[in-house]
C-alpha positions in Angstrom: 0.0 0.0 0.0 2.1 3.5 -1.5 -0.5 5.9 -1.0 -0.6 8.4 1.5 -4.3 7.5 2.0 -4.2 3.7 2.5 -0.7 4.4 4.4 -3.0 6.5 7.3 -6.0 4.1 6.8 -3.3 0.9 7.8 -1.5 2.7 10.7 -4.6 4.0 12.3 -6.4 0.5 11.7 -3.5 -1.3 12.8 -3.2 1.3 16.4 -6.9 0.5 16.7 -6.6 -3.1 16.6 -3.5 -3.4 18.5 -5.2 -1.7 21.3 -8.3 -3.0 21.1 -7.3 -6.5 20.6 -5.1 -5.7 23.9 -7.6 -4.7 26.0 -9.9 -7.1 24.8 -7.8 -9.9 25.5 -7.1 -9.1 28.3 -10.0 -8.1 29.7 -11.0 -11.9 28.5 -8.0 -13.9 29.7 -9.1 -11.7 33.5 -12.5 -12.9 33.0 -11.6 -16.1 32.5 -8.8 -16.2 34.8 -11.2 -14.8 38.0 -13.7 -17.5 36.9 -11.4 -20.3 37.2 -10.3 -19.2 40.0 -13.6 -18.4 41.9 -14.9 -21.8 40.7 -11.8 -23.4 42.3 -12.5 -21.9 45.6 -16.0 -22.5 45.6 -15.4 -26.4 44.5 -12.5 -27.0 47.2 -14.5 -25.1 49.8 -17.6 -27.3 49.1 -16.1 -30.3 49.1 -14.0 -29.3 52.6 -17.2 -28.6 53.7 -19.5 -31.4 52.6 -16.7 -34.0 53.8 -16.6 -32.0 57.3 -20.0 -33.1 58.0 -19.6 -36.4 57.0 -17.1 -36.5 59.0 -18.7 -34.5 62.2 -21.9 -37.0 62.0 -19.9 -40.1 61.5 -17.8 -38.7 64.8 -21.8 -38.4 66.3 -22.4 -41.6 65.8 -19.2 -43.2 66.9 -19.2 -41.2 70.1 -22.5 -42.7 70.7 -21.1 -46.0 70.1 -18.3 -45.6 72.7 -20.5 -44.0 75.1 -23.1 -46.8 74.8 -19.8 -49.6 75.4 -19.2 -47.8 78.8 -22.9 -48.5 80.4 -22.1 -51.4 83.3 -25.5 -52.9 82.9 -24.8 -54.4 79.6 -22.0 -56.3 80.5 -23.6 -57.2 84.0 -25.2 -61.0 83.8 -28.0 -60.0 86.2 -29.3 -57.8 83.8 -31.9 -59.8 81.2 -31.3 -59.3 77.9 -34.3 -57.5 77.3 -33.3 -54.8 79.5 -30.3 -54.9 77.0 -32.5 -54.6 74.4 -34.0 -52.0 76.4 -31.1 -49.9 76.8 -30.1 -50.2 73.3 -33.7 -49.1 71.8 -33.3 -46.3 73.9 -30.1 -45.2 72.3 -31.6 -46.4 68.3 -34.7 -43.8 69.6 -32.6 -41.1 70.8 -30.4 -40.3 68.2 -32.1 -41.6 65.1 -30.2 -45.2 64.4 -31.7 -47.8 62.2 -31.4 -50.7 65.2 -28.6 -51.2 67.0 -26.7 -54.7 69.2 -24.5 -56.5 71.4 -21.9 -59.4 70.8 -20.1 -61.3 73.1 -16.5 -62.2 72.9 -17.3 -65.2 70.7 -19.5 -62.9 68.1 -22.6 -64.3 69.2 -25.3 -61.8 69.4 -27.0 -61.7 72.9 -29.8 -59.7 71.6 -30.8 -62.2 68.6 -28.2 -64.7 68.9 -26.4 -64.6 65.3 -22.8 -64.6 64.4 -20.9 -61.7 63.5 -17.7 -63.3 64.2 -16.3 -62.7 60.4 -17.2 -58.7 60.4 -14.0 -57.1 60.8 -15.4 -54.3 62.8 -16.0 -56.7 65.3 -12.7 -58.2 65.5 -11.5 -54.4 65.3 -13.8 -53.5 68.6 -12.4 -56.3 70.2 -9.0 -55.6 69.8 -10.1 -52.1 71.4 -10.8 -49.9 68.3 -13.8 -47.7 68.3 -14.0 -48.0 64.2 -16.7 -47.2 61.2 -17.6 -49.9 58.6 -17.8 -50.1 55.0 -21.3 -50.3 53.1 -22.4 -54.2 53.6 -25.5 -56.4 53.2 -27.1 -56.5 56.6 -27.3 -59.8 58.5 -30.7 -58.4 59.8 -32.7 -57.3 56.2 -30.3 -57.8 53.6 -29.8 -53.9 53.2 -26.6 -52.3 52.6 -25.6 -50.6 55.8 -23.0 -48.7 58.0 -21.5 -50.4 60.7 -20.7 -48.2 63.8 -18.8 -50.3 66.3 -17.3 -49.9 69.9 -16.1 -52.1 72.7 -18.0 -53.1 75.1 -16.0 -52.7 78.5 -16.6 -54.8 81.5 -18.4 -52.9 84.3 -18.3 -49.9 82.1 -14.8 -49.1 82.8 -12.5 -48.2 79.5 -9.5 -49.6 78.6 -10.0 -52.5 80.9 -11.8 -55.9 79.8 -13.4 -55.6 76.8 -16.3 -57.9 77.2 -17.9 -57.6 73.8 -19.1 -55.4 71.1 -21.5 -52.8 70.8 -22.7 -51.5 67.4 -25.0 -49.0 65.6 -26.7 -49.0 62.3 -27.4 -45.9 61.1 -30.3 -44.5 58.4 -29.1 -46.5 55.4 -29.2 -43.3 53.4 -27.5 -41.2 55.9 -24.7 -40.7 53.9 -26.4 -40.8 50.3 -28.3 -37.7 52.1 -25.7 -35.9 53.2 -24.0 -36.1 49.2 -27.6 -35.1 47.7 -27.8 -31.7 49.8 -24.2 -31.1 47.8 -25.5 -29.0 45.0 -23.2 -26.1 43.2 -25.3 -26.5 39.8 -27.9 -28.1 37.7 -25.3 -30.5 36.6 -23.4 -30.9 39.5 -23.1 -34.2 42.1 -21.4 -35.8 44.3 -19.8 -39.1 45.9 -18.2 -40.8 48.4 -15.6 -43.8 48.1 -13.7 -45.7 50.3 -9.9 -46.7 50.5 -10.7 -49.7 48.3 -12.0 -47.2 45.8 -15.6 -48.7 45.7 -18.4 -46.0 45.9 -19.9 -45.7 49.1 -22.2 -43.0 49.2 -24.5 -41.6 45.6 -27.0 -39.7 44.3 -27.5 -43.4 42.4 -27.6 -45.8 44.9 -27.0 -48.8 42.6 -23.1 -47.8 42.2 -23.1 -48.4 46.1 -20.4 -51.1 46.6 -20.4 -51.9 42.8 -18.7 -48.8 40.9 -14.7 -48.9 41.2 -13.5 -45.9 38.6 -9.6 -47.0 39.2 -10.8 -50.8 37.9 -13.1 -50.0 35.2 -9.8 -47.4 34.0 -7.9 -50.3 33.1 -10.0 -51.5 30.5 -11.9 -47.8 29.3 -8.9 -45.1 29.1 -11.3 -42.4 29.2 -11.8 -43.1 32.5 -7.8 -43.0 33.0 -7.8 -38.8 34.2 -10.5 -39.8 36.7 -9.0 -43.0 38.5 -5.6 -40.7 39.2 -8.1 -38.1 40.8 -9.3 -41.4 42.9 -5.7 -42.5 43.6 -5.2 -39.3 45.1 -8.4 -38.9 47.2 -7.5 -42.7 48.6 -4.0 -41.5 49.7 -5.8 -38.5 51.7 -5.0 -35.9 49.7 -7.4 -33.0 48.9 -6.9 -30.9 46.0 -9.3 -29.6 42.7 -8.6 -31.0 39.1 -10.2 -31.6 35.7 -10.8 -34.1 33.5 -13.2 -35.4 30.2 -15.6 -38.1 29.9 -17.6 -38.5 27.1 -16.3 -35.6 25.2 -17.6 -33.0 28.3 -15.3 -31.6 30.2 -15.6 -31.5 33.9 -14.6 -30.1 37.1 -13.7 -32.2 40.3 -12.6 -31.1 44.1 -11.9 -33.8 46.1 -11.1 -34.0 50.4 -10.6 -36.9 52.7 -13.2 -37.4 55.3 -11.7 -37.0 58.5 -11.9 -40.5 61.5 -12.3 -43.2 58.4 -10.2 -45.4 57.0 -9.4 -43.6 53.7 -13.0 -42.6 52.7 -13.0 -39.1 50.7 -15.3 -37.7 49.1 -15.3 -35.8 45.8 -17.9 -33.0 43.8 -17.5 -32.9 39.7 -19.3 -30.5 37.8 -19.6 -29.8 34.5 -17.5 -26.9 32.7 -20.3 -25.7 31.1 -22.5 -25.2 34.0 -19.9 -22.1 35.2 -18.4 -21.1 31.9 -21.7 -20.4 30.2 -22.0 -16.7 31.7 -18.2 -16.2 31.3 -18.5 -17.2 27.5 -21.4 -14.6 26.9 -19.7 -12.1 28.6 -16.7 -13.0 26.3 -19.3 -13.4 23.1 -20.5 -9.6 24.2 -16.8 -8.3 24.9 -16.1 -9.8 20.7 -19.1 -7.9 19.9 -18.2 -4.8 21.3 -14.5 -5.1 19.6 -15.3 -5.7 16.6 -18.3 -3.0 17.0 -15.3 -0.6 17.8 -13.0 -1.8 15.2 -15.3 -1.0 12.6 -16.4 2.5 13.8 -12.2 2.9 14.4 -11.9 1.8 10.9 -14.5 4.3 9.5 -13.5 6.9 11.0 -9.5 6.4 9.8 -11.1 5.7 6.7 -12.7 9.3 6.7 -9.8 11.2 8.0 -7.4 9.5 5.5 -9.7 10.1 2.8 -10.1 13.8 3.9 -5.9 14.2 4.2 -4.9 11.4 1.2 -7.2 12.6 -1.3 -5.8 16.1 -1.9 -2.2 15.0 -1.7 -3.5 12.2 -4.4 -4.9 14.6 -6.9 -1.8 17.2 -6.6 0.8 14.1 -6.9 -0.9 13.0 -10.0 -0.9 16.6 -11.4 2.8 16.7 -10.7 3.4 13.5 -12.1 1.9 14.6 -15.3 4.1 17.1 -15.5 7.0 15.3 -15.0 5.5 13.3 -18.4 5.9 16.6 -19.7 1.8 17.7 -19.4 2.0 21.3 -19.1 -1.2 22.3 -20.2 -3.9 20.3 -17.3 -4.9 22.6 -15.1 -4.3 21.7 -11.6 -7.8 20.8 -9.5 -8.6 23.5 -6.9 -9.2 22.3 -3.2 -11.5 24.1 -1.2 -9.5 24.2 1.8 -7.5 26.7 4.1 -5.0 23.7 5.9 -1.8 22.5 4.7 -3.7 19.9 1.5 -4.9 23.4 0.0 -1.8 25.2 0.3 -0.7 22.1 -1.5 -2.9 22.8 -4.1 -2.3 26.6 -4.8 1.8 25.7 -4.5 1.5 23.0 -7.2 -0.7 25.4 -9.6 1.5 27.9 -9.3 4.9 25.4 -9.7 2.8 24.1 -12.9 2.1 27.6 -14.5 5.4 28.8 -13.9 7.6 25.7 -15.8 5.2 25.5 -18.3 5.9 29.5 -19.1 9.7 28.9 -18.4 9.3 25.8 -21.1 7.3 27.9 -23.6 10.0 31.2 -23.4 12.8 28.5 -24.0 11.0 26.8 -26.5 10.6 29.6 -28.5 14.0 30.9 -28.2 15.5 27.0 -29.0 12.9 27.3 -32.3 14.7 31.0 -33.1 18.0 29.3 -32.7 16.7 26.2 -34.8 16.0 29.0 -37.9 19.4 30.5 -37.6 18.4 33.1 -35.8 20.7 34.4 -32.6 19.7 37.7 -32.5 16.7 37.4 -29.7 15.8 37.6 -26.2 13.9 36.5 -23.7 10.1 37.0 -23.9 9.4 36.7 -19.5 12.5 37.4 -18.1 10.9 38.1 -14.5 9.9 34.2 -14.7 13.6 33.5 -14.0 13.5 33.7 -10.4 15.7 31.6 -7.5 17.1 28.3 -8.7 15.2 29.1 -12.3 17.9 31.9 -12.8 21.0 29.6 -14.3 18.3 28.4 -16.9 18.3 32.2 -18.4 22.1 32.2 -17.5 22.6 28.9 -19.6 20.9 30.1 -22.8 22.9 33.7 -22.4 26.2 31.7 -22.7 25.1 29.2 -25.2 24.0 31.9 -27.5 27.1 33.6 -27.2 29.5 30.3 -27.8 27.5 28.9 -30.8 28.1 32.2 -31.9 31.5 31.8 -31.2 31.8 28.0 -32.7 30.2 29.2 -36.1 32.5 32.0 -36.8 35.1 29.3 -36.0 34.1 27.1 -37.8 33.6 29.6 -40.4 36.7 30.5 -40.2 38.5 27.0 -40.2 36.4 25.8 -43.4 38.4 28.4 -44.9 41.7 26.6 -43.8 40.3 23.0 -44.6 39.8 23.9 -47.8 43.3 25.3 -48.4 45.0 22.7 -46.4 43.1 20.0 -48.3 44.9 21.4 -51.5 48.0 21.1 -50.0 47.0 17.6 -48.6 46.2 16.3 -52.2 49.6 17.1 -53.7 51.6 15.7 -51.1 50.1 12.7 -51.5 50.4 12.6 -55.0 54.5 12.9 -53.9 53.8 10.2 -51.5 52.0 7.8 -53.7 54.5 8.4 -56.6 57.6 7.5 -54.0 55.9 4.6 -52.7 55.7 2.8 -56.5 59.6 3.4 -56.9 60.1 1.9 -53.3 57.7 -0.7 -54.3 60.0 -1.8 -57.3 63.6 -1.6 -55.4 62.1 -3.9 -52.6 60.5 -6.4 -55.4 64.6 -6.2 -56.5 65.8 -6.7 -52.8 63.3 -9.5 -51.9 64.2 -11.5 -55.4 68.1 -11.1 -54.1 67.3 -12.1 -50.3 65.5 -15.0 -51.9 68.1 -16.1 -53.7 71.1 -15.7 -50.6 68.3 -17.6 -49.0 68.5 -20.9 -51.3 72.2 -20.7 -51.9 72.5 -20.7 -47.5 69.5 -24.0 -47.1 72.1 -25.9 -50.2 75.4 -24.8 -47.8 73.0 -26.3 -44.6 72.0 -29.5 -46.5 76.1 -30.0 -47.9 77.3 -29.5 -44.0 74.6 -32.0 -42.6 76.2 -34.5 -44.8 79.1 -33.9 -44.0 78.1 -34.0 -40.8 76.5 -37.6 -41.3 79.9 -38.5 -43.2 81.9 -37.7 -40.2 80.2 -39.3 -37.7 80.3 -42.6 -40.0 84.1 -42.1 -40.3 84.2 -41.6 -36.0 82.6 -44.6 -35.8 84.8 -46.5 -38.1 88.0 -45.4 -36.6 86.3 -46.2 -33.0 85.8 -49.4 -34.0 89.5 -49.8 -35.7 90.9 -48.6 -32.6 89.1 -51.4 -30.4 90.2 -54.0 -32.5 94.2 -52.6 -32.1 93.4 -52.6 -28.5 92.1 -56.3 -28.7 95.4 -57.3 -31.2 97.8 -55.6 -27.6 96.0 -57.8 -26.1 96.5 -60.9 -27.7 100.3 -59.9 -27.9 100.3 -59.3 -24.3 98.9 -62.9 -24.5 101.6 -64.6 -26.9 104.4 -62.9 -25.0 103.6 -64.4 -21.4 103.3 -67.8 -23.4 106.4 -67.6 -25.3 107.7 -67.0 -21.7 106.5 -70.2 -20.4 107.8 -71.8 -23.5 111.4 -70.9 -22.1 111.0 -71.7 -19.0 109.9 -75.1 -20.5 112.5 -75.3 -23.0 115.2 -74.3 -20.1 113.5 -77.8 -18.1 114.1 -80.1 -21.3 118.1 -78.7 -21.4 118.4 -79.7 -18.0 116.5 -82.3 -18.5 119.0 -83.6 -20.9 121.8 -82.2 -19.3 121.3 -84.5 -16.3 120.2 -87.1 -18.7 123.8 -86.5 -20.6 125.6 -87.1 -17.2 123.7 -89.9 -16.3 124.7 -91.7 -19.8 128.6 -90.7 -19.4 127.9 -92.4 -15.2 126.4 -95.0 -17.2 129.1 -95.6 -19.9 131.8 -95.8 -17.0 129.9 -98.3 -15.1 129.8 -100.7 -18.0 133.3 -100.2 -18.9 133.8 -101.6 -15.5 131.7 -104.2 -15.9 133.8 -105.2 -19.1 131.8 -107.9 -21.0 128.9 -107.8 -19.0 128.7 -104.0 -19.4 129.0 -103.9 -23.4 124.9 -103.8 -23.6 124.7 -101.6 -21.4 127.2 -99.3 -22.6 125.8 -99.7 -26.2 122.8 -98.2 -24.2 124.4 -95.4 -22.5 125.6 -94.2 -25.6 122.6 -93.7 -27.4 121.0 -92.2 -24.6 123.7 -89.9 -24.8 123.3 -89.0 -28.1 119.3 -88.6 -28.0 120.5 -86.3 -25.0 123.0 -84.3 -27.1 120.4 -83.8 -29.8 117.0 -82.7 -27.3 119.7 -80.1 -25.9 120.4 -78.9 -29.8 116.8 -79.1 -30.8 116.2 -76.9 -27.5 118.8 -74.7 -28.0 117.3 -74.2 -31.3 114.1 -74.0 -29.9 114.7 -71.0 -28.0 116.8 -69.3 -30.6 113.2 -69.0 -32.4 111.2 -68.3 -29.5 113.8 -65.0 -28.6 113.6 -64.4 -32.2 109.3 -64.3 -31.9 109.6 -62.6 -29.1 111.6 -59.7 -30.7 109.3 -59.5 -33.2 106.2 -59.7 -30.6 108.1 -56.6 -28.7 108.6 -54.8 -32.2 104.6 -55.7 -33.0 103.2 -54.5 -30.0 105.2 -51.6 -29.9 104.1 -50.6 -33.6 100.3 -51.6 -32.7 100.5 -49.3 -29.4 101.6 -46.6 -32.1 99.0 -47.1 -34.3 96.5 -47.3 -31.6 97.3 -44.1 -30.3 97.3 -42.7 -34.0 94.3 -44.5 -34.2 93.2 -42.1 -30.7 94.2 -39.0 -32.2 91.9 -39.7 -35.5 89.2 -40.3 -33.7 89.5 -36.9 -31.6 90.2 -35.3 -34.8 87.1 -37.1 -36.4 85.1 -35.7 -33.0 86.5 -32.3 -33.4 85.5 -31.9 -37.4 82.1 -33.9 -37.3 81.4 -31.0 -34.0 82.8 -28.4 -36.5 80.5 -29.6 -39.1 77.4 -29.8 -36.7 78.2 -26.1 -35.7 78.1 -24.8 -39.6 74.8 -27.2 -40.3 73.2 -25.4 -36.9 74.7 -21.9 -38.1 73.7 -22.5 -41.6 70.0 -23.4 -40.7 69.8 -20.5 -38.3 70.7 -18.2 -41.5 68.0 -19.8 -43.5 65.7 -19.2 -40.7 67.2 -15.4 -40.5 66.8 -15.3 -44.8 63.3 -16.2 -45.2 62.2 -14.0 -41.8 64.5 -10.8 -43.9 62.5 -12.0 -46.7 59.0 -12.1 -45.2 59.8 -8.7 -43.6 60.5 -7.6 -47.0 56.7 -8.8 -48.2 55.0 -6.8 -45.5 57.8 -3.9 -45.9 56.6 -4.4 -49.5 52.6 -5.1 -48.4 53.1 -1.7 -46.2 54.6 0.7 -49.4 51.6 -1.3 -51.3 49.0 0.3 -48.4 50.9 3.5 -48.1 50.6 4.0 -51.7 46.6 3.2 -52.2 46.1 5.0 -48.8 48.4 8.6 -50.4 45.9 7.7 -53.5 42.9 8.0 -51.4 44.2 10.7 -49.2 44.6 12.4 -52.4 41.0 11.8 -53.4 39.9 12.9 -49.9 41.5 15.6 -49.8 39.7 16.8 -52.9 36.3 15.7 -51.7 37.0 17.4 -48.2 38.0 21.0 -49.9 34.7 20.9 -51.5 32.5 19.9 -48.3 34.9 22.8 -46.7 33.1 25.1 -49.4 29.8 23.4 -48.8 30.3 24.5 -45.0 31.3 27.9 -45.2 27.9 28.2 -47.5 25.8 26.9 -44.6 27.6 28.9 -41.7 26.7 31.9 -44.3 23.0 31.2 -43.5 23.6 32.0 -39.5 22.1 35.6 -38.5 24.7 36.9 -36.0 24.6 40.0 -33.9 26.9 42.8 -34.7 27.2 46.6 -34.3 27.9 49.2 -36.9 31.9 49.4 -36.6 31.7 45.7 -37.3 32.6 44.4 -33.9 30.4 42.3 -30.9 29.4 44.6 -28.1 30.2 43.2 -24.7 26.5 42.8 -22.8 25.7 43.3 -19.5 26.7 41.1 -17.2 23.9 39.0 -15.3 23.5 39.6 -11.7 24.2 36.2 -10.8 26.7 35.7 -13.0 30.3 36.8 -13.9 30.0 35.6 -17.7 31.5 38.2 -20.1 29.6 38.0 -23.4 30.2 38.8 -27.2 28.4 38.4 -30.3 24.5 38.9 -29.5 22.8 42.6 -30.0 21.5 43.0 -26.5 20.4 39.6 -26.1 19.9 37.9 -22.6 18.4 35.0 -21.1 
């Protein structure tokens, strides 16, 4: 919501809401709060009191009982038992008791002779406790009744023998009585239980001793919120809670009655019997808001119309003429607070642009025909802020004036200079076709330095390749001179070991020489005997004498290998290191060669970049040449649009005075702009 209107209409709305929904709930949630409260009281005050006087008759009665168990005569034998019965009428009469009896120590009744040896308030008088019974079926008539039983003390003195029982019956509905005079509504009723949690007293007397909410819980859960308030009035407690059944929510106060043996009793109540009032003073409270809203609503409606409506009608106006509507007229508002001052002002912000637009306009349209010898038509409109407007046109008069003669003045020098322009670049295009030519010349000579320089690179790579062929060949010769030392190395140490065998066999057949000449004496001893031995000796001496020639002759050829192994190896070490050198020299060309390849293909590179510098050189002289050609051409075509723009600045009306010159015009007064060119003209 933008508008002023709806913005005044919201916050007043909202104020009114806020505060009345404040109040309202308030006032409710107090209403509400104070009922609750006041039913609580009421409930747990009930309840106290209604249990109280259980409680006060059920003392009654049990005082009666005590008193009654103190009387000698009824434990004396010499009285008969109808003087007893007598005694015991006298008491039923006197204080309103359905019957009433005595029972000896064995539970015998001495009145009527039956046996109430399995009641528990009789075993509880007999142990000396005064004590209340639950509801039971009577022994008498069947009825459900309330047992009030005392000891019966012998001679009448207490807290001596106890020589029997003596018990009470109360009005069967004593206690249903008491509950039915409990009344806090139409709907309202209330109970007794006991500290099994059976119902003992009713406004229904069927649930008497039959209804037991905590066991009929555990199989209906509705009934769960209900048998916890039970639990709690069996523990003693007293206290005031709530709880559904059957889709109604009710009310419950709960106290214990005082002297029993856990009885309490409770009151429930339905909600709705207390709330009904509350809720129609809530319904009327609604009513009332709402009532109030809408008058609030109304009346912010009114005053927002009254306040929104004006400002609506002038912002639209304004808007308008920010669209550039001058010519609406602005709707008059009959009123003497701020909304028709509003009016008036926006009228009179209205009339006054749309004057200020019209003088300009007409003085822009003058300007438009050439005309810049005017001036303003409403020169008091340019008032405050407005006055740099008529400042602004003053100056721009006076520079287009300016610009034109300028411009006048510099056609005039285009035109010349464009004369001048065209025949220096006839020069220019006539000296870029001779530089055209000379580098056609250069780049055919580049290209051929370029071929003659990739035939060097391709002769030095094979080279190169040759070279390293020849390295590897001279590497490989030089291994095997290295392997053929070896092998010398190898023959020498053997021819050694041959002469150091060949040395063995001369000493071998030295001794075997000596031996024969030992031999040869022995048999000349031996004379006859000895001849075949001799015979022997001798040739052994002889096959000695020739394996020390043949060894002798042996080594002769072995020193003479030997020399020639020495004189081998020696000339094989030379050649291997000649071999050495050859390959370094090999190394040294072949790296020669790779340097002259590398600096042979860098020139190529170098030649064909020299050469495609030389195109685009060539490209440029091309460009320069077209470009002098159309300069030329341009130049021509711009003298003659010079011309044509000198004629249209001629069509310009300038102000002037009659020596020829611009007068210099009063200066605005909130301005220190110093003007020429305009007869008296001022914005």
């Amino acid at each position: 919501m933008k508008s002023i209107k709806g913005k005044i209409l919201l916050c007043m709305s909202l104020t009114v809401v806020i505060c009345l929904s404040i109040l309202g709930g308030a006032g409710i949630c107090l209403n509400y709060s104070s009922t609750n409260q006041l039913l609580e009281q009421t409930l747990r005050e009930t309840v106290k009191i209604a249990s109280d006087k259980v409680a006060n008759e059920l003392t009654s009665y049990l005082n009666v009982a005590i008193d009654t168990g103190t009387i000698a005569r009824l434990t004396d034998p010499q009285q008969s038992p109808g003087n007893k019965q007598l005694l015991i009428d006298d008491k039923v009469k006197q204080y309103g008791f359905q019957r009433g009896n005595i029972i000896g120590p064995d539970g015998i009744s001495a009145l009527d002779g039956k046996d109430y040896s399995d009641r528990i308030y009789f075993h509880k008088a007999m142990a000396g406790q005064a004590n209340i019974s639950d509801p039971l079926v009577s022994k008498v008539n069947g009825e459900l009744s309330i047992i009030v039983a005392a000891p019966l003390w012998k001679d009448g003195r207490p807290n001596t023998t106890i020589a029997g029982v003596v018990f009470f019956v109360p009005q069967s509905t004593f206690l249903n009585d008491i509950v039915s005079q409990v009344h806090i509504s139409d709907n309202s009723a209330a109970y007794a239980i006991n500290s099994d949690g059976y119902t003992i007293a009713d406004n229904t007397t069927g649930t008497i001793m039959t209804q037991n909410i905590e066991e009929e819980a555990k199989s209906d859960s509705s009934l769960a919120r209900l048998a916890a308030i039970h639990g709690k009035i069996r523990k003693g407690e007293s206290g005031f809670d709530k709880y559904e059944i059957n889709g109604v929510q009710k009310l419950a106060a709960y106290s214990p009655i005082a002297g029993t043996d856990g009885w309490g009793m409770a009151i429930t109540a339905p909600t709705s019997d207390f709330m009904g009032a509350t809720l129609t003073s809530i319904g009327i409270t609604c009513a009332l808001l709402v009532i109030s809203l809408i008058a609030a609503v109304a009346i912010a409606y009114w005053l927002a119309k009254k306040i929104g409506n004006p400002i609506h009608i002038c912002t639209e106006r304004i808007q308008k003429l920010s669209e550039g509507d001058l010519k609406s007229q602005v709707p008059v508002i009959h009123s003497k607070d701020e909304t028709g001052r509003l009016s008036e002002a926006t009228r009179l912000i209205t009339d006054s642009i749309s004057n200020i637009i019209n003088d300009i306009d007409w003085g822009l349209s003058q300007m438009a025909a050439g005309n810049f010898a005017i001036t303003s038509q409403s020169q008091d409109l340019y008032v405050g802020d407005f006055k740099p407007l008529s400042d602004s046109m003053y100056k721009i008069l006076k520079e287009i004036s300016a610009v034109l003669r300028n411009i006048d003045q510099s056609a005039e020098q285009v035109a010349g200079g464009s004369e001048q322009v065209a025949a220096g670049a006839q020069a220019l295009s006539q000296g870029a076709t001779e530089q055209a030519s000379s580098i056609e010349e250069l780049a055919a000579t580049v290209n051929e330095i370029s071929n003659h320089i990739d035939k060097n690179a391709g002769n030095a790579k094979t080279a190169s390749e040759k070279a390293a062929s020849v390295m590897d060949q001279a590497k490989e010769s030089s291994q095997r001179m290295k392997e053929m030392l070896t092998a010398m190395d190898d023959i020498n140490q053997g021819s050694g070991e041959i002469s150091k065998i060949i040395k063995t066999i001369e000493d071998i057949a030295f001794q075997t020489n000596i031996l024969a000449l030992n031999a040869a004496v022995e048999a000349a001893r031996a004379g006859e005997a000895g001849k075949g031995f001799a015979v022997v000796a001798d040739e052994v001496r002889n096959l000695a004498g020739k394996s020390a020639d043949a060894s002798k002759n042996t080594s002769s050829l072995i020193e003479g290998s030997l020399h020639a192994v020495e004189r081998g190896t020696k000339i094989a070490s030379e050649t291997a290191l000649a071999l050495d050198e050859v390959v370094n020299g090999v190394e040294d060309v072949s790296a020669a060669i790779n340097e002259i390849s590398a600096a042979s293909a860098d020139q190529a590179s170098s030649a064909r970049q020299v050469t495609q510098g030389i195109d685009q050189i060539s490209s440029v002289v091309q460009t320069n040449s077209a470009t002098a050609q159309e300069s030329a051409a341009a130049s021509e075509e711009l003298s003659g649009q010079a011309q044509i723009l000198k004629n249209l600045v001629g069509q310009f009306k300038f102000g002037s005075t009659e020596s020829g010159e611009e007068p210099v015009m009063p200066v605005p007064d909130e301005s220190n702009y110093m003007v020429q060119g305009c007869d008296e003209t001022k914005y």
